[in-house]
N, C-alpha and C positions, 0 to 999 in steps of 0.2 A: 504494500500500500504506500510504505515512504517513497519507493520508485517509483510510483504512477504520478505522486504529485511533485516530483523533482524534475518527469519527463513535463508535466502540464505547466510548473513554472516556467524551464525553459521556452518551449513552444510561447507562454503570453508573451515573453521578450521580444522573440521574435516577431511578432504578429505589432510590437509596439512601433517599429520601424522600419516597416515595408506595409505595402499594401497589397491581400491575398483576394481575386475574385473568386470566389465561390459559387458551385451550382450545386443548390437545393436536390440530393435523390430522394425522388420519389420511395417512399420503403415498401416492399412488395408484403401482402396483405395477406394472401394465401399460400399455401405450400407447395415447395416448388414441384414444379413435375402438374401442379392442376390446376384448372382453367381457373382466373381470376373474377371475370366477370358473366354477368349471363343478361344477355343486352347491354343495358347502361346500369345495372343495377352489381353493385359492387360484394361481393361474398369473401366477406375474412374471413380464415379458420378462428375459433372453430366449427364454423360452417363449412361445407363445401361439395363443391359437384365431380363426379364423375364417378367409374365404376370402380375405381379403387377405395376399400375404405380408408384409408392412410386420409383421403384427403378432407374428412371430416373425423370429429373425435367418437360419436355416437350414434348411432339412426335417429334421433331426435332431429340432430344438426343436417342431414341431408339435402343437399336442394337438387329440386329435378328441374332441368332447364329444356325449356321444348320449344318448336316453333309454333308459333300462335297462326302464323299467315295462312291465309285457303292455296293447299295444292292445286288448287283449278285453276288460279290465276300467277300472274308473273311478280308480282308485290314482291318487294325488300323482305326479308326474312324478319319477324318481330320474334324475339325471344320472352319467356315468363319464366321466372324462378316462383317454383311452387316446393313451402316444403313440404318434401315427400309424407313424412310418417300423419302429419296433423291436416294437408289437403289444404294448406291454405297461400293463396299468392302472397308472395313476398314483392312488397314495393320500395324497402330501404332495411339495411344493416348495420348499426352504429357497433363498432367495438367495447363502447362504454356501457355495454349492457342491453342496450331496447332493441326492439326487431316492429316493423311497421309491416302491416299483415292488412287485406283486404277481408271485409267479413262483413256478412252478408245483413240485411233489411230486413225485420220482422212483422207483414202486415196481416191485417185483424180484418180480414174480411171473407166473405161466401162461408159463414158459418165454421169457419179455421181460425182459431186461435192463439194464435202464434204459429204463422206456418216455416219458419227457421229460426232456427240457434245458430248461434255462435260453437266455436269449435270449441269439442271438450278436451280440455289440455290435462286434464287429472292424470298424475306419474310422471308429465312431462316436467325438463326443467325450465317450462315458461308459466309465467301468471299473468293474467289483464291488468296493464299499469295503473295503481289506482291514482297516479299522478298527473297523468297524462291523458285519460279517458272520462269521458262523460255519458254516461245513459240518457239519451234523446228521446223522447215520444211527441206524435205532431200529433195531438188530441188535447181534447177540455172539455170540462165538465167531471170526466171520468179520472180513477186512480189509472194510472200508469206502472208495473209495480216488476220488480225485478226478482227470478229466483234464479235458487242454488239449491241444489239436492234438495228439493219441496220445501223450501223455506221463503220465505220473503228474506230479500237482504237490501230489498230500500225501494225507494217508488217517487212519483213526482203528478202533479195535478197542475193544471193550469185554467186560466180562466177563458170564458167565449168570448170573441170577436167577429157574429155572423156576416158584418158588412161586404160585400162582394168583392172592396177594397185591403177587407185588412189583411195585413202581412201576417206573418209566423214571427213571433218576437218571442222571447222565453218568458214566461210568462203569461203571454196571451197566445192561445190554439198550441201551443205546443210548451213544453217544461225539458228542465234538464238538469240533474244530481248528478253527485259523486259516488264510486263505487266502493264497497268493502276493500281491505288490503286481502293478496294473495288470494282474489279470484279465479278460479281454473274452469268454469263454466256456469253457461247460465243462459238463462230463458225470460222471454219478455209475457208478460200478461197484462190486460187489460179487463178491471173490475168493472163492466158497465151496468151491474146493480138495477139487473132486470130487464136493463134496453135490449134490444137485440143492435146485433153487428152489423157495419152498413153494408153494401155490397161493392160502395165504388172505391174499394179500401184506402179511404183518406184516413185512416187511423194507422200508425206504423211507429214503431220505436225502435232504436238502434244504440249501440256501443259504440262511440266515435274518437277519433283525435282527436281532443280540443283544440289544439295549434291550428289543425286542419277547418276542423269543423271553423274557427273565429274566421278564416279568411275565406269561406264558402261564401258563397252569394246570400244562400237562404237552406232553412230548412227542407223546405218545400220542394229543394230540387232536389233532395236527397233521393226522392220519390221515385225519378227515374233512372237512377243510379242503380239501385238494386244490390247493392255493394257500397260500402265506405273504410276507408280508412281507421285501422285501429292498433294501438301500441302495446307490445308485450315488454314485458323484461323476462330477460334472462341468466340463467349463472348456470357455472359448472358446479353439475354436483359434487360433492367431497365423500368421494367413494375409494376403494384402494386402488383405481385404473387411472381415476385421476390425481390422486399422487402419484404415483409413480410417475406420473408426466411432468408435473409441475412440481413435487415435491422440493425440488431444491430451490424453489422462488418463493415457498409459501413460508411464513412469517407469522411468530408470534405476536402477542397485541401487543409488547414494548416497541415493535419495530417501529423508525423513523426513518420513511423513503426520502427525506429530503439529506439523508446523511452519507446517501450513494448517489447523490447527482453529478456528480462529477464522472461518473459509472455507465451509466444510462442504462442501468440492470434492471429489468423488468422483476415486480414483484407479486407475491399474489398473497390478498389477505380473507379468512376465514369471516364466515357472519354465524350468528346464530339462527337459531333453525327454522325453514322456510316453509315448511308448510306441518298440515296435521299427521304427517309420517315422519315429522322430527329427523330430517331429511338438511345438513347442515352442507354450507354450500361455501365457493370459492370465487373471487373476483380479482382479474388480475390487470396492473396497471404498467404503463409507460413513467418513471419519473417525471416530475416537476423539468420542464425543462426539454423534453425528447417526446420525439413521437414514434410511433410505430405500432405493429402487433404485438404486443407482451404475451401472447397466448401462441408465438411460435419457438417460444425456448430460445430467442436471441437477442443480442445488445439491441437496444431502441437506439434510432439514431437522433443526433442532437443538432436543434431549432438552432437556426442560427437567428437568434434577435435582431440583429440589426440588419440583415438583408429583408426581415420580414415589416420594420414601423419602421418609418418617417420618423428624422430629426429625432430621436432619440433623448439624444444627450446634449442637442443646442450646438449652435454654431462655432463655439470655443471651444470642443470637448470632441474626443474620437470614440467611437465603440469601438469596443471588442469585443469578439463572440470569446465563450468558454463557457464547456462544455456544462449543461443545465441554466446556464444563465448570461448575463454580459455584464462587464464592466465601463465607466464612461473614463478617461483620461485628459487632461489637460494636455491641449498640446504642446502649450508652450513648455512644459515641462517634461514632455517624450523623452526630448534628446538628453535633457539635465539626469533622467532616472538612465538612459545608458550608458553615461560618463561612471557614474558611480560604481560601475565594474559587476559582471556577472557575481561574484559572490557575494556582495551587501545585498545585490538586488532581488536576490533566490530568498535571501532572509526577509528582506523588507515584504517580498510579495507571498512570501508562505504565510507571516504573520497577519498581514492583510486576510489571505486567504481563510485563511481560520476566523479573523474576524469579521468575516464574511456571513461565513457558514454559522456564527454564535448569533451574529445580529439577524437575519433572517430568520433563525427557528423559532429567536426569542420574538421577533413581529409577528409568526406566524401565531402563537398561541395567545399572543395579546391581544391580535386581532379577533379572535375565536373571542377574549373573555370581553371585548370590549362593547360588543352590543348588547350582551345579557346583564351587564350592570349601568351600562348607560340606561336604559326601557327600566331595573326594578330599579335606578338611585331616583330618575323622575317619582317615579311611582312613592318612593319613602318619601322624599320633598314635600310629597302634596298630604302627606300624612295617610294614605292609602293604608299601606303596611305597616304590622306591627313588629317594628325591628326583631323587638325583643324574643318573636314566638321562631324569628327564622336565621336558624347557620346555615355560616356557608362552609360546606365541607371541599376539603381538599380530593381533589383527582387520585392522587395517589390512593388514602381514605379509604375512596370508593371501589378503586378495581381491586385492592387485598381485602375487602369486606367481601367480596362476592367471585373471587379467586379470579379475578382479570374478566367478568361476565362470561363466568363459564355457561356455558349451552346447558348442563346441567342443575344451574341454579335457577333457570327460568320457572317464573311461577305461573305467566300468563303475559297472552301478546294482542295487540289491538291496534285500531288505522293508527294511535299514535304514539305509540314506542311499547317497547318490551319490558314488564318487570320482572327482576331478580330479584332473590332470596338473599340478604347478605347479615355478615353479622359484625357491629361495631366492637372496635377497641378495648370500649368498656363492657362487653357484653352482651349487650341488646340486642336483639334479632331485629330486621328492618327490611321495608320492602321498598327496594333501587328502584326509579322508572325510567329509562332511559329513553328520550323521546329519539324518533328518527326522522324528524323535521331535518334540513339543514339550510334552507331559505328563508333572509333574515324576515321575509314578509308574513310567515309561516308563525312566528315566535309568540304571538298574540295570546294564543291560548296558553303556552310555559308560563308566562308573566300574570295573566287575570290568575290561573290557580292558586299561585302564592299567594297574589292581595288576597282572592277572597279566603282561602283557607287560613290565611293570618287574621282575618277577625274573627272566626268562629272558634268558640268554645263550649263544644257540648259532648255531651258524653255520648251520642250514638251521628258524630259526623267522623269521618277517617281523621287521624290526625298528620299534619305535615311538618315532621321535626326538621326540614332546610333543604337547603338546594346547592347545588354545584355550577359554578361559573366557568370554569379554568378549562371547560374540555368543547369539541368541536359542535356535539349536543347538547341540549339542555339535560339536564340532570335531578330528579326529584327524588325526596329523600321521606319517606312518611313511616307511622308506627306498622307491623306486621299484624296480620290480619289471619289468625291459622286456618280457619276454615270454610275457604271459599266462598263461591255466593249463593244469593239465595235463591235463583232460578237452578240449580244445581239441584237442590235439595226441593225444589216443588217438581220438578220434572223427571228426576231419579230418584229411584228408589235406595234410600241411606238407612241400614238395618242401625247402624252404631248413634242415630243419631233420625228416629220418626219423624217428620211432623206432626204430631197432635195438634188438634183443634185448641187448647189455652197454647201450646208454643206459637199456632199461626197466631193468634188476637194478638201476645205479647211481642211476637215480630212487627204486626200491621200496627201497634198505640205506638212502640220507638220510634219507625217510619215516620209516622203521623207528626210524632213530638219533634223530631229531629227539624220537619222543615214547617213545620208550627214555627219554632224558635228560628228560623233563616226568614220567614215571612215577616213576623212578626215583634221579635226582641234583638233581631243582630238590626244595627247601626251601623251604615244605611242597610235596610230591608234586599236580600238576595233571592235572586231564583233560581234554580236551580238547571231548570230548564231538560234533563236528560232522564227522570227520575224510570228507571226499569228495573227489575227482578237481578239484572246483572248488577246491575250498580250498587246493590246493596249486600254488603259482605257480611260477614258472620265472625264473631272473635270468639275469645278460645270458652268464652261461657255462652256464645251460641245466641248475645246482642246481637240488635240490629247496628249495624254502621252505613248513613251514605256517604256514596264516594264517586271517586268523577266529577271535577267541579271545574274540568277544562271550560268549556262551554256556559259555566254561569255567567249572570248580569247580578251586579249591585244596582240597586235604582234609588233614587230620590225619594223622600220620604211621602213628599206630596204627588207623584208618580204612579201613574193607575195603571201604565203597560209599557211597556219595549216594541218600536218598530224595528223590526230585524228581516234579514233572510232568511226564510224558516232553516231550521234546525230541529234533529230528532229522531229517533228511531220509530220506523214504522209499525203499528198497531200500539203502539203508546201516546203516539200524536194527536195531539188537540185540534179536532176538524174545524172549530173555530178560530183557530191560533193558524190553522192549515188554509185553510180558506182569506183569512183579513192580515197576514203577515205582522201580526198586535202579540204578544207573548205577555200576560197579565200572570199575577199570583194564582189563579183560576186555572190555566193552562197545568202547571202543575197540581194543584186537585186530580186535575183529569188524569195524567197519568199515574197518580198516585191509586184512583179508580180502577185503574188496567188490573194493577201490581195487588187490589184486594181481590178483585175478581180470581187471578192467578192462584191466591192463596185457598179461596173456597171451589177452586171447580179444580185446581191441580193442571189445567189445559192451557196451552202456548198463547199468545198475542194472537199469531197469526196461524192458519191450520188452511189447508188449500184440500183435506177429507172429508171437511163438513159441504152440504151441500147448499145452491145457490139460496134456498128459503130459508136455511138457517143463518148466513153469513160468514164469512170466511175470515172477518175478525171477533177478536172475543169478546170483544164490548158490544156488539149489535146482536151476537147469540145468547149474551146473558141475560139483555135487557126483553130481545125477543121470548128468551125461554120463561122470563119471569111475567111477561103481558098475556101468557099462555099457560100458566099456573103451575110451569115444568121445574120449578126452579130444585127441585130435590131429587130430577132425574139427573143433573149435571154437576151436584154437586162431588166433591172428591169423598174417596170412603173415610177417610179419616175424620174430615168433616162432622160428618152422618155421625159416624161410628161415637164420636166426644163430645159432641156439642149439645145444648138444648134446643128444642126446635124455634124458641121465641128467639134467643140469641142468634139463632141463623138467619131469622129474617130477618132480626135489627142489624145485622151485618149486609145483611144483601139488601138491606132497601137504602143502606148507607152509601154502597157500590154505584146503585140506581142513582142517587143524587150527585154524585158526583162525577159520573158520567153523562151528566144532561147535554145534550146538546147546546146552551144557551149557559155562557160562562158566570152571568148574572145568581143565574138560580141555583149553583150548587155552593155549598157549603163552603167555609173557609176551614182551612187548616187548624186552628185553633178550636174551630167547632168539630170537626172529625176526629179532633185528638180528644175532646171532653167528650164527646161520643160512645167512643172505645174504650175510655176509661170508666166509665160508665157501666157499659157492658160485661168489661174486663169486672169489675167490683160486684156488678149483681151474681155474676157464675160464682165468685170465688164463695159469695155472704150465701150460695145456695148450698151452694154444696161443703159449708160448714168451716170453712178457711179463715184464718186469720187475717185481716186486710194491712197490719197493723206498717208491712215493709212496702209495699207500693204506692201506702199514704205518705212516707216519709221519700220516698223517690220524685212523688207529684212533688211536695215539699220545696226540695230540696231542686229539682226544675224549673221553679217557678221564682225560683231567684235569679235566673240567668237572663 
């Protein structure tokens, strides 16, 4: 290594006192010996065409290159790379991961319901970019609503614009959401809630580019497309075939690629695990500085900066390229630094060199920490945050608390980062969140969870003991939470750990109390905005905890709603809130409604088995099954089995009111919570209990 930069010193000398023109090579992209391209469209390994497998790394990667043009006529040959295994055209290949893939329009018409899919990529190592892509539908009135293996996993409504004039705007005649992270298939439906389908199929919804789609003309023309544009990522699995390939580039999580730039050593770093077969993957990069394929096992060749910008370094100052980067020199002092004799100047320029490579690394992570305390120092200023409830932990800290984020200490992953299991210095067990934002525009939600979890203090909200500034992601640090959530345990069956009918009620009053007191007693008043079965965790005595507070609003105290962009998990969403873009204290009621319903019937939000007269969400089936006298045919056995009959209706007619359609008439939080306690108090005084510790709990809540 002391020889590479004795040969590199030498070489700047030279380069200070002659002028070298240089021509840019092109770095070849695929392996030698196989075709590079197929038409205009460019195939890096590990992609690649032809009959050898050498020239891709797996059947996944195949591309079959055909000629599109009719043999009847004399036309130019048009080529299409389709890849082979998944059937779909490939329109572009970026090395940094994404693959842009043609895929098909799903229209709602002649009695066909979805008459295509999208390809099912499940095993494969591609996912639907949830970064990049948007689920479109050109309708209104109606849900729009997206599945995955019979689930709903998001939907979108828009409103009518019959004039013969109006456009496709989002919004009006047509809508458009984000999709889950690590989607590998999925299907479009359309709930039209009795109507029947038109036949001239102007209803259609699609998975699109959004880059693409923003510089489309209109939606409308999608229609005759039949086909659009859509982005996958991809990685190399981390299997023993592809070690062996890459093994000598791949890199623990200490490694620092800007410390082999002078190298142009390709490297390849581990993620944690990509989908639900805990399936751990590899991505491998060009340094800082070079470009090339790093997935063919060779040096990347080095950018030459200044043949590539304009004026650089200003009119009194010469570039120089070197190797990962450039330096600017004075000319007037060129020829002063070659008097001084090759051996000062090996010294002068090594020590330079070194402090090159210290001042760079040290900008690069100041850079990393300096927008996430610029966004929380505003936020303290204004007195938002409560200094005191929030550390900042150190980087270091946090990767020896959860052994560098081993794959193994993952507790649970979601669109916006993964949390780890780790355990502090002093002891503590704690749950890492690690977001995987890395777009400073993205940061909004890191920063609003700290203010608001910095005001609350209640005994059934998650708590957030600090956050981490110093690393490339944001970093959240909250108490540990042992036993999962509490859709886990309405929807599977937990021998170690029932639901009874008094643990449902005592689960649904903490609920209740938790955002009673965010409604009502936190300063200024929050909403929560997300509240679902997920969202609420279980600790090691089997309380309720809300959590998830990315997405809350603080509001003003004389403030009766939030105009936003809706927000929300569907079959928890407030049709009101869904419909007028208004997000009031009431919208949460509503979902808090879903989450009682869940706890007495045991059945999903959303269920696509019940049939069109019952509803296919669990808020129109509970209310219907209760206008129809059914309500103890739906109830769960547990239910049944514990409860009194009077208490189950004052449960279920409590559900009813706060799933009203009209945000006015249902209940506030404060009134659901002395409701249930209520109810909670008469089962206990029937059946012979002492009330004497749940009095002293109200108590002792009602101070806060």
């Amino acid at each position: 290594m002391q020889s590479q930069a004795l040969h590199m010193m030498i070489l700047f000398l030279l380069l200070l006192s002659i002028n070298i023109c240089t021509a840019q090579v092109v770095p070849r992209m695929a392996k030698p010996g196989c075709q590079e391209y197929c038409g205009d469209v460019l195939i890096p390994y590990p992609f690649g065409i032809g009959s050898s497998e050498d020239c891709y790394l797996e059947d996944w990667f195949e591309i079959e290159c055909s000629n599109q043009s009719s043999k009847t006529t004399s036309s130019a040959p048009h080529y299409k790379p389709v890849l082979k295994r998944a059937q779909l055209e490939v329109l572009n290949i970026s090395i940094g991961g994404t693959l842009q893939v043609n895929s098909p329009v799903t229209f709602f018409c002649n009695g066909i319901n979805g008459s295509s899919r999208i390809a099912d990529l499940t095993g494969s190592p591609f996912v639907y970019s949830q970064e990049n892509n948007r689920f479109t539908a050109v309708s209104c009135g109606f849900l729009a609503m997206m599945e995955s293996a019979e689930l709903v996993v998001g939907g979108c409504r828009s409103v009518c614009n019959h004039q013969k004039s109006a456009s496709c705007d989002i919004g009006i005649n047509c809508c458009q959401t984000t999709i889950p992270p690590y989607l590998t298939m999925m299907s479009a439906s359309i709930l039209y809630q009795g109507e029947t389908q038109k036949a001239d199929c102007d209803d259609y919804a699609f998975l699109v580019d959004k880059h693409w789609f923003e510089r489309s003309s209109s939606a409308r023309a999608v229609k005759s497309r039949r086909h659009v544009p859509v982005v996958l990522e991809w990685n190399i699995i981390n299997s023993t075939s592809s070690l062996a390939l890459f093994g000598s580039y791949v890199s623990n999580s200490s490694f620092d690629p800007y410390y082999y730039n002078y190298e142009g050593r390709p490297y390849c770093l581990g993620s944690p695990a990509l989908d639900y077969n805990n399936r751990s993957t590899l991505s491998c990069y060009c340094p800082d500085g070079f470009e090339g394929n790093p997935y063919l096992r060779q040096t990347c060749q080095d950018i030459d900066e200044c043949m590539t910008g304009h004026n650089r370094c200003g009119p009194h100052c010469k570039c120089v390229n070197v190797p990962g980067y450039y330096v600017c020199v004075d000319k007037k002092k060129t020829k002063l630094i070659l008097i001084i004799g090759l051996g000062a100047g090996l010294g002068l320029l090594l020590i330079s060199w070194l402090g090159y490579r210290f001042l760079k690394k040290r900008h690069i992570m100041k850079r990393r920490e300096m927008f996430f305390k610029r966004k929380l120092e505003n936020q303290i200023s204004s007195g938002e945050v409560n200094v005191e409830k929030i550390k900042l932990f150190k980087s270091k800290e946090l990767e020896k608390s959860t052994d560098n984020f081993n794959i193994d200490r993952i507790l649970g992953q979601g669109g916006q980062g993964t949390v780890y299991k780790g355990m502090l210095t002093d002891g503590r067990i704690v749950a890492v969140k690690k977001s995987k934002i890395v777009d400073e525009s993205q940061f909004s939600d890191f920063i609003n969870e700290v203010v608001i979890l910095s005001q609350i203090n209640h005994r059934n909200v998650v708590q957030l003991l600090g956050c981490c500034l110093e690393t490339e992601v944001p970093i959240l640090v909250y108490e540990f939470i042992p036993n999962g959530n509490l859709s886990q345990y309405i929807h599977k069956q937990h021998e170690e750990f029932p639901l009874t009918w008094e643990v449902r009620l005592q689960i649904a009053r903490e609920i209740a109390g938790a955002l009673s007191y965010l409604h009502a007693s936190a300063s200024p008043p929050i909403y929560h905005r997300d509240i679902k079965s997920t969202n609420i965790l279980l600790d090691a005595k089997y309380r309720a905890k809300v959590a998830d507070f990315g997405t809350s609003r603080s509001v003003a105290i004389d403030q009766t709603h939030l105009s936003t962009l809706v927000h929300g998990t569907f079959g928890y969403l407030d049709p009101e809130y869904f419909q007028s873009s208004q997000f009031t204290d009431k919208s949460d009621v509503y979902s808090f409604g879903v989450v009682l319903v869940e706890l007495l019937t045991g059945k999903k939000p959303i269920s696509f088995n019940r049939s069109q007269e019952e509803g296919k969400s669990l808020a129109t089936y509970f209310i219907t099954s209760m206008q129809l006298d059914r309500l103890f045919e739906i109830l769960d056995a547990q239910v049944v089995k514990g409860g009194s009959k009077a208490d189950i209706i004052a449960v279920a007619n409590l559900a009813r009111r706060c799933l009203n359609l009209s945000g006015r008439k249902r209940p506030t939080m404060r009134e659901v919570t002395a409701e249930l306690e209520g109810i909670q108090m008469s089962e206990k005084t029937s059946n012979g209990e002492q009330y004497y510790e749940e009095l002293e709990y109200v108590e002792t809540e009602s101070s806060w």
